[in-house]
C-alpha positions in Angstrom: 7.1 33.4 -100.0 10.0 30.8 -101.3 7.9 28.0 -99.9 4.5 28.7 -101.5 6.8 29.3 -104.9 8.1 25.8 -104.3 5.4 24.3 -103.2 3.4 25.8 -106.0 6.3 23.9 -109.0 5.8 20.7 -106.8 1.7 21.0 -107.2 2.6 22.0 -111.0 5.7 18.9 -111.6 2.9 16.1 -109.7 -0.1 17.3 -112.1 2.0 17.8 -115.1 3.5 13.9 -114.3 0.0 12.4 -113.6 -1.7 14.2 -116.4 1.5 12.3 -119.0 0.5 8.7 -117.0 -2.9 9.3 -117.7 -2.4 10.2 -121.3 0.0 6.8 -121.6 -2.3 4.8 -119.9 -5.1 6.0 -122.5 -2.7 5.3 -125.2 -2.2 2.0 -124.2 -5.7 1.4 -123.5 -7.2 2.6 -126.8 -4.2 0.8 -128.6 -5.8 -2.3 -126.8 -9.5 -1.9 -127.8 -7.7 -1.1 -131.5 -6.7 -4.6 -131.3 -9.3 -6.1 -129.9 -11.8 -4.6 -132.5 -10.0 -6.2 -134.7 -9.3 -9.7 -133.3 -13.1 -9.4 -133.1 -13.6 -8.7 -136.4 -11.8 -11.3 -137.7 -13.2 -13.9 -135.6 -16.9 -12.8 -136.7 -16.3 -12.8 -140.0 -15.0 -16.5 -140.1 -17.9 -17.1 -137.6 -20.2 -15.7 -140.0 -22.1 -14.7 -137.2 -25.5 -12.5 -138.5 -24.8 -9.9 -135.5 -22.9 -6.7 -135.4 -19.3 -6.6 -133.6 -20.9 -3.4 -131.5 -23.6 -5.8 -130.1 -21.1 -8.6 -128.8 -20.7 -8.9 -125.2 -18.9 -11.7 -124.9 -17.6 -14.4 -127.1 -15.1 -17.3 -125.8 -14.0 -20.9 -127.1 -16.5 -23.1 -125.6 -17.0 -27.3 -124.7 -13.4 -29.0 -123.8 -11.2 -26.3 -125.1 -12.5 -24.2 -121.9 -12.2 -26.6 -119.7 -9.0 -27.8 -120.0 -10.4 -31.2 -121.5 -9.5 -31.6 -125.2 -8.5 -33.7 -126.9 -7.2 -34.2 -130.6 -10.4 -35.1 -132.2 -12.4 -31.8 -130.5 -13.7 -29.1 -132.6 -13.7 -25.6 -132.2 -16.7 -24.5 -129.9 -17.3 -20.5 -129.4 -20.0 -19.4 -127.1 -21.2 -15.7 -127.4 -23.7 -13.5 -125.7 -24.8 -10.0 -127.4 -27.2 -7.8 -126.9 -30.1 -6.0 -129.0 -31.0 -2.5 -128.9 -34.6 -1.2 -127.3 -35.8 -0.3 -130.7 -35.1 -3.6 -132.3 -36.5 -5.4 -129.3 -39.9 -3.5 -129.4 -40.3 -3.6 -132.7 -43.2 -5.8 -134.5 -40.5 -8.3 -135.6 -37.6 -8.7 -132.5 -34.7 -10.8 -133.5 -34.2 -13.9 -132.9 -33.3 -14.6 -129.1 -30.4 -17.0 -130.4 -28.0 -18.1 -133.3 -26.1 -21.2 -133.4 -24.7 -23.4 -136.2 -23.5 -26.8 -135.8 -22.1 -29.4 -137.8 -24.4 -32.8 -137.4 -22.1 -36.0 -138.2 -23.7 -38.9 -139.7 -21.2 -41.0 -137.0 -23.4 -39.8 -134.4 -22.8 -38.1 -131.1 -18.8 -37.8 -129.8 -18.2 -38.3 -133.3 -14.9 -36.9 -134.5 -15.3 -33.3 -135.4 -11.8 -32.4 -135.7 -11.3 -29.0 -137.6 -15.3 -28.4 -137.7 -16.6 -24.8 -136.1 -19.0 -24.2 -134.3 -21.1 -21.4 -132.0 -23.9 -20.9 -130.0 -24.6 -17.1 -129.6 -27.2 -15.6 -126.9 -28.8 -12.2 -126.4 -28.0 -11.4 -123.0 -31.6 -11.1 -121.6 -31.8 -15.1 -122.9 -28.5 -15.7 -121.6 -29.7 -14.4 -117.8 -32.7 -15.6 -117.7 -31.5 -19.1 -118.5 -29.0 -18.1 -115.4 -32.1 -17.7 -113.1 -33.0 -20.8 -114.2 -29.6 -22.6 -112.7 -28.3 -23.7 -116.4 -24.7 -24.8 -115.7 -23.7 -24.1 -119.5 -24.9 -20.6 -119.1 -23.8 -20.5 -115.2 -20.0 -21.8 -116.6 -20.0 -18.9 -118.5 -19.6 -16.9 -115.9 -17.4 -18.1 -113.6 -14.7 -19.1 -116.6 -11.1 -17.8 -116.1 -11.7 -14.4 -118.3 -7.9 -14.7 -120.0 -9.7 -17.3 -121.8 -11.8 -14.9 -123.2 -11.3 -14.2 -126.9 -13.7 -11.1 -125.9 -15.2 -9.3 -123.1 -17.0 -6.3 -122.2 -17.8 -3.7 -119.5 -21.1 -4.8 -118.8 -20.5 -8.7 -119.3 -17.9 -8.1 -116.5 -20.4 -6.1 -114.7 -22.4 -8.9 -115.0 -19.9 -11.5 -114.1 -19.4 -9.4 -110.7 -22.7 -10.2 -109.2 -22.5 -14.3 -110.4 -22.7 -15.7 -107.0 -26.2 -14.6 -106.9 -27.2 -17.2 -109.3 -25.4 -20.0 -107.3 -29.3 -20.8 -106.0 -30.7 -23.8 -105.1 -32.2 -24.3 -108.1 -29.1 -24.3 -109.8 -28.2 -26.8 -107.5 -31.2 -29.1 -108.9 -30.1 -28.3 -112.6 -26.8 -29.6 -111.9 -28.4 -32.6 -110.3 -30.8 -33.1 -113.2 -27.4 -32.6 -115.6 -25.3 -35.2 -114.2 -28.3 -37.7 -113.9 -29.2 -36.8 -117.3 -26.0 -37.9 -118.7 -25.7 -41.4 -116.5 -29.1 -42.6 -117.3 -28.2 -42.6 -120.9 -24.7 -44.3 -120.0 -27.0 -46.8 -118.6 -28.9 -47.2 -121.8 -25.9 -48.0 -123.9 -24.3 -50.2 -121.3 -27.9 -52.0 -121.5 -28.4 -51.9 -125.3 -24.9 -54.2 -125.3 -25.7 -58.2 -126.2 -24.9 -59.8 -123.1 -26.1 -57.6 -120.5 -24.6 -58.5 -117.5 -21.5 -58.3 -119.4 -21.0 -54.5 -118.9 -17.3 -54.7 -120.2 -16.2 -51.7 -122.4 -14.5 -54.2 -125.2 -17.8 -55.1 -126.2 -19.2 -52.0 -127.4 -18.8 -50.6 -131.1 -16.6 -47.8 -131.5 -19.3 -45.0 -131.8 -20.9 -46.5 -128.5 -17.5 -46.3 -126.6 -16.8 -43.1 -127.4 -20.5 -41.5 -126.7 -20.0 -43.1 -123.9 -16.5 -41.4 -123.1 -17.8 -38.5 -123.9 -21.3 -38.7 -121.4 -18.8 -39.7 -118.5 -16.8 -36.4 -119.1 -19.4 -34.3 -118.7 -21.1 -35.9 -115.9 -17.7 -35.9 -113.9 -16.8 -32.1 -114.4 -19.9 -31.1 -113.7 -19.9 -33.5 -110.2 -16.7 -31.8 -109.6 -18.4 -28.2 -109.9 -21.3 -29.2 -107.7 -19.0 -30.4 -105.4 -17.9 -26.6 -104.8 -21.5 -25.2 -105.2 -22.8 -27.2 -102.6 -19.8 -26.0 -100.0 -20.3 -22.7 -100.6 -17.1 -22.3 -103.5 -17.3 -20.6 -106.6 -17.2 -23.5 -109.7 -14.0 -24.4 -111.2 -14.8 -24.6 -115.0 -10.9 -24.7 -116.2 -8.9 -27.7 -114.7 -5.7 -27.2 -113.8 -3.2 -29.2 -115.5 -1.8 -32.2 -112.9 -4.8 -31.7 -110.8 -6.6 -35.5 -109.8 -10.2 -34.3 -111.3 -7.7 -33.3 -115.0 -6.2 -36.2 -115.4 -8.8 -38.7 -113.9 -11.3 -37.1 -117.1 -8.9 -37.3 -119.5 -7.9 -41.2 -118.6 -11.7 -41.5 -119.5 -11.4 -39.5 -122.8 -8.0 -41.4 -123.9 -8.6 -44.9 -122.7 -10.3 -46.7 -126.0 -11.9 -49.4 -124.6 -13.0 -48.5 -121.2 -11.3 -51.5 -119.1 -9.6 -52.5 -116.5 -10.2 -49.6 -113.6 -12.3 -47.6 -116.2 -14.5 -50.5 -116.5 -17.8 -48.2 -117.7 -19.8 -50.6 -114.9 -17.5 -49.7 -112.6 -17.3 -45.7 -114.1 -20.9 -45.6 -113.4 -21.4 -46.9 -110.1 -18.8 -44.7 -109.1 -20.4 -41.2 -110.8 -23.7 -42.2 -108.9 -22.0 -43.0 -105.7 -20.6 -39.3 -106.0 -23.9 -37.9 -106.9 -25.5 -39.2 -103.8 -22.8 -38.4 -101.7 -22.9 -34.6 -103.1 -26.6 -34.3 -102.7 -26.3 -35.7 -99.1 -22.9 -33.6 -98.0 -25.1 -30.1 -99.5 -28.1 -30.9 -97.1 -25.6 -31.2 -94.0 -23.8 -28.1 -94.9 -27.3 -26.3 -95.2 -28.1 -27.7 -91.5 -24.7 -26.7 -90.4 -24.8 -23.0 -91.3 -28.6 -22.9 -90.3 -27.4 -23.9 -86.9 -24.3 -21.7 -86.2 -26.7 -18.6 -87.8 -25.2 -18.4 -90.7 -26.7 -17.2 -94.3 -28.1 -20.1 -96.6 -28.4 -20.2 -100.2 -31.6 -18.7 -101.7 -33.7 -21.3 -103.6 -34.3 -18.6 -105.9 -32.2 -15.8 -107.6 -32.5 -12.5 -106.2 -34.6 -11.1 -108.4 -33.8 -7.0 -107.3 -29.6 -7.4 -107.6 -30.4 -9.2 -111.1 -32.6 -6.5 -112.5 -30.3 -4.1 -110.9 -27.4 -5.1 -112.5 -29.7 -5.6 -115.9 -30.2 -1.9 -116.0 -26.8 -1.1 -115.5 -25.9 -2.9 -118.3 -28.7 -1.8 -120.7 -27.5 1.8 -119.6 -23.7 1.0 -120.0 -24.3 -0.5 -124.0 -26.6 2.6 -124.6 -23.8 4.8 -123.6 -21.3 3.1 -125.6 -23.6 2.9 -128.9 -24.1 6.6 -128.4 -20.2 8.0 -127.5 
């Protein structure tokens, strides 16, 4: 009889100690989404973003800032993804798919935009279908380091959990398409200069330079993210300070002119060497686990684990809305 009593005030004592932890932990956690709330808040209403804080999946600084890439002159850059409700998106007149705002310098592209703002907001079924497609702005968005998050929710990280399934072949094209895009208009500065077999970085204006700069940054972090695609690796979008890829990028941004080793001849050759090499390594790879039986990369998102996860989501925010 003395044990059950005991054992009966131990049962009691554990309950009683888990039921205080829970209450604590609930504490904290509401204390947390208190805060959060109103970090939000505040960063909408400077945003002046047209969309309610409920709505907001997501929202993050954006551009160099979340890659580990800025420099002095950058601006502020915030990406967000929201979502609408079913009413609004049935309705005669559905919302707009998209917001942004952005400030257009009359210096041109890489200008210096140092204290400007700026955003580019997605609704979520926008933001995934642009996914599908491969995008690597919209694909970085999900494989970002979430700490740099200035928000995130349950069903963006719901989302986030099933991100290798975009990681398609196709999204191996859009990168491809990316990089190119950005070297073949290198190559039309570098051919607009006077003498053109000349291709020495002194002899470009100061706008051209930096566009320039600028183009070679984003074709090498994106070759550096392809890199890990193609092998079968989840993207690095943050570069880690002291790496070779961090400091090789931001020679490029802080050399003004590109000389010497970051001749933009040289620069460029080198990018296109890389791209060929990548393309080349990813079709060997391919063979490789094709021959040892191992599973290939669709060409194509799967379509079921994306709708899947969709629902979840919708169901998730419809929850929320109606707690």
């Amino acid at each position: 009889y003395n044990f059950i009593i005991q054992w009966y005030d131990s049962i009691r004592s554990e309950s009683k100690t888990m039921w205080l932890q829970e209450q604590q932990c609930r504490s904290v956690l509401q204390k947390e989404h208190t805060q959060e709330s109103k970090n939000l808040n505040k960063l909408l209403q400077r945003l002046e973003l047209p969309i309610k804080a409920s709505d907001f999946l997501m929202i993050t600084r954006h551009g160099s800032f979340l890659f580990n890439l800025s420099t002095k002159t950058s601006d502020e850059d915030y990406a967000a993804i929201y979502i609408t409700s079913l009413p609004l998106l049935l309705s005669y007149s559905p919302p707009p798919g998209f917001h942004s705002a952005s400030v257009v310098s009359p210096l041109g592209f890489a200008a210096n935009k140092y204290g400007e703002v700026e955003y580019d907001s997605k609704e979520i079924g926008a933001f995934v279908t642009e996914c599908c497609k491969g995008n690597p702005r919209n694909i970085e968005l999900l494989f970002f380091d979430s700490d740099y998050a200035e928000y995130i929710s349950p069903e963006f990280k719901l989302l986030r959990s099933i991100r290798s399934v975009f990681l398609t072949g196709r999204c191996c094209r859009q990168y491809y398409g990316f990089i190119s895009d950005r070297l073949s208009k290198v190559d039309k500065y570098l051919n607009d200069v006077e003498a053109k077999d000349i291709r020495d970085g002194s002899r470009l204006s100061d706008s051209s330079g930096a566009a320039i700069s600028k183009l070679f940054y984003h074709a090498f972090h994106k070759l550096y993210q392809i890199e890990q695609i193609g092998n079968y690796e989840e993207p690095v979008v943050q570069l880690e300070d002291g790496s070779p890829e961090r400091d090789f990028i931001m020679k490029i941004r802080t050399t003004c002119p590109l000389t010497g080793d970051f001749l933009p001849s040289a620069l460029l050759s080198k990018a296109n060497s890389m791209l060929s090499a990548v393309k080349k390594l990813q079709m060997c790879i391919d063979e490789e686990r094709k021959d040892k039986g191992l599973s290939v990369r669709l060409c194509e998102v799967n379509i079921d684990k994306v709708r899947a996860a969709m629902e979840r989501v919708c169901f998730m925010n419809l929850e929320k809305t109606q707690a």
